[in-house]
N, C-alpha and C positions, 0 to 999 in steps of 0.2 A: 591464322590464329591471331587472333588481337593482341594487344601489347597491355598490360593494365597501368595504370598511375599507381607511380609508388604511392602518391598521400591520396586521402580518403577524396571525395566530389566535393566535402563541404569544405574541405582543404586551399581544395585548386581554386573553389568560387570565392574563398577570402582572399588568396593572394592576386585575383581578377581583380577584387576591388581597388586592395591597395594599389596593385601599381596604375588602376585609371587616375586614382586621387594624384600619384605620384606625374604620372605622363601628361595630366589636365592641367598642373599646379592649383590645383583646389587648395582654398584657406577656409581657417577656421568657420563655420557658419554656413562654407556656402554647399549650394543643395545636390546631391547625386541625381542621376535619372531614375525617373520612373521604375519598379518594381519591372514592369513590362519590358521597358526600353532596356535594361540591362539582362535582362533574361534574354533578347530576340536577340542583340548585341553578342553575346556568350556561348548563345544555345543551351541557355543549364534551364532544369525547368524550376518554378517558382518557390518549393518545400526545398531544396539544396539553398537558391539565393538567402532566402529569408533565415537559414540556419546559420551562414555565413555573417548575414547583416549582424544577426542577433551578435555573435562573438564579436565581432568587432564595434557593437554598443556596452556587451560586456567590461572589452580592456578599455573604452574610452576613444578608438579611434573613432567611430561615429555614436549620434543620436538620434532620435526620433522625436519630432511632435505628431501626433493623435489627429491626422487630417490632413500636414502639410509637407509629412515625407520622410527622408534619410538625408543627414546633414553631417559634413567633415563637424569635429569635436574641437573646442578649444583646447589647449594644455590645461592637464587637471591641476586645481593649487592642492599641494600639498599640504595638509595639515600635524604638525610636528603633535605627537602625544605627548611630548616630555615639555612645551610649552605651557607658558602661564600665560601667555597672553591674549585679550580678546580679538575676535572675528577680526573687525575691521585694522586693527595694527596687526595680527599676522598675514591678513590678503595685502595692506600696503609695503608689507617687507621683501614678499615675494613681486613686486612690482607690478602688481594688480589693483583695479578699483573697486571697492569694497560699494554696498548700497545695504539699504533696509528699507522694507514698508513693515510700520507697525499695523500685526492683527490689531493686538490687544492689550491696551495696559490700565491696570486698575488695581482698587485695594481690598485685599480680600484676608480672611482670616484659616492662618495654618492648618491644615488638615493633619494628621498622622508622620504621615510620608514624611511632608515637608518640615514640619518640628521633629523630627527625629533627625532628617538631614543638617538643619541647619542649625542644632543644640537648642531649640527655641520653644518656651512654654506651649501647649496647644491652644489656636485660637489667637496666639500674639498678630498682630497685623504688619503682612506682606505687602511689598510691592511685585506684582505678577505682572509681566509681558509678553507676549508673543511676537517675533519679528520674522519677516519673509526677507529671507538674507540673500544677497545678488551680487557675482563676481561679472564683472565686465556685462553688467545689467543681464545677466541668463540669472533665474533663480535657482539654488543649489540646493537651500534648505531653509528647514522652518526652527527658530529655537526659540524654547520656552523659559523664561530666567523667573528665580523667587530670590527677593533680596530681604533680608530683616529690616522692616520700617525703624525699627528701634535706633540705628546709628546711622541710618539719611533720612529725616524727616525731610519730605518735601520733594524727594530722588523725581514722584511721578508726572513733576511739572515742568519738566526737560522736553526737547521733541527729539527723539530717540529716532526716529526717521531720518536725522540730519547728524545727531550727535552721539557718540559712541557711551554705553551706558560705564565701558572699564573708565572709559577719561574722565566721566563725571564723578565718579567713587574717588579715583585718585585724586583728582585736582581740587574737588570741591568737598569732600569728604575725609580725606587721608586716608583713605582707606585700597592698601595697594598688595595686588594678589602676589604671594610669594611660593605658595603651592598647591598641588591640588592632588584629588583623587576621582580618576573616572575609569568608565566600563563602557565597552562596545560591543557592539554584536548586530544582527542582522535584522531586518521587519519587513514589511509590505505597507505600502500606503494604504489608507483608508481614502474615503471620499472627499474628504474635505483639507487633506494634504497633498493629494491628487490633483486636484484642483489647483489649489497655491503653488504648485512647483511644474503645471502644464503637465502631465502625465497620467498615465490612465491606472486607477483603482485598482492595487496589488500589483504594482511595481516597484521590485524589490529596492531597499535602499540602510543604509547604514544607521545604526541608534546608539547614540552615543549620550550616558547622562554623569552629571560629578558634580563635585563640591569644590569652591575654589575656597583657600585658607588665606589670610594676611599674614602680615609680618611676625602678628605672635601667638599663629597655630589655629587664632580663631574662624569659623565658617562663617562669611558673608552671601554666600551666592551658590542656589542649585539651582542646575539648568538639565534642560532634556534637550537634545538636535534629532532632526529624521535628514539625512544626507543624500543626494543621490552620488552612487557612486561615479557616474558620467562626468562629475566635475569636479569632482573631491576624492583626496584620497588619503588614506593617515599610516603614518608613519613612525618610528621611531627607534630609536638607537642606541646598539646591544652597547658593552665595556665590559671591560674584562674587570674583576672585581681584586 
């Protein structure tokens, strides 16, 4: 009579993987074997491996690109919810390298949404960006910011590629975030965020949108993020009241 595995097949093929990563000393980035090689290696067959794989891209221990494999995962940065501060000073707190390539920045006029978010007549003229955000150059997410052209004329002639848009409100505007209100919840890429973030079209990833407030309660800034959760992950911190 056979003896069963107390944990489930897709169980034992996760804790296979882990400790090859553990026994190889695998670092961040570098690449597992072949789908094949670790099946012939194990003897599991390939619908066990790949359920395996998938949980351990779930928590972050690995990721995937779309052609070139299974790769140990960096440490995910955390993103504090109760922060006010931008992308690039909260990835350099956490002692990480922050990056951006601008989609898109230009001046367009308030739709609904965004005059409703940001207290602003409809039609008054925004500055609109889109940036491809990158910790230790892996891209993580894509965020979308609207700032009231009204109190930075001039905010779109920065290169935001190079310079953080909270440093240039602050330093050059006085215009300094004190608090905020945002919402999270879950999405799918589409094609064209898919794209920007090396992932294949409806892979799931975090949506995070808010208003940030200054010093006296007014909204300068609404933003939308698509996140992957592989590299990101948010947090935040209960008290007792």
């Amino acid at each position: 009579m056979k003896r069963k595995h107390a944990m489930s097949s897709r169980d034992f093929a996760t804790e296979l993987v882990e400790s090859y990563i553990q026994e190889q000393g695998l670092k961040p980035d570098d690449r597992l074997p072949s789908e094949r090689d670790m099946c012939s290696m194990w003897d599991l067959n390939r619908t066990t491996l790949r359920n395996a794989i998938q949980r351990l891209v779930d928590t972050g221990v690995l990721y995937s690109k779309m052609g070139s494999g299974t790769f140990v995962a960096p440490p995910k940065f955390v993103g504090n919810l109760q922060d006010v501060y931008g992308f690039s000073e909260s990835v350099r707190i956490a002692g990480r390298t922050p990056g951006s390539r601008v989609v898109f920045a230009t001046i367009q006029e308030a739709d609904k949404s965004i005059a409703r978010k940001l207290h602003i007549p409809l039609g008054t003229e925004v500055f609109a960006m889109r940036r491809l955000r990158l910790i230790d150059d892996v891209p993580c997410s894509i965020e979308t910011v609207f700032v009231n052209m009204e109190r930075c004329a001039g905010v779109e002639q920065r290169d935001y590629g190079r310079e953080s848009l909270f440093d240039v409100l602050r330093w050059e505007y006085g215009i300094k975030a004190q608090s905020g209100d945002e919402k999270i919840s879950v999405t799918t890429l589409d094609a064209a965020e898919a794209e920007l973030l090396e992932m294949e079209e409806g892979h799931p990833a975090f949506y995070k949108s808010g208003v940030v407030f200054d010093e006296n309660g007014e909204p300068f800034e609404y933003y939308r993020t698509v996140a992957l959760s592989e590299y990101i992950r948010y947090a935040t911190e209960m008290k007792a009241r």
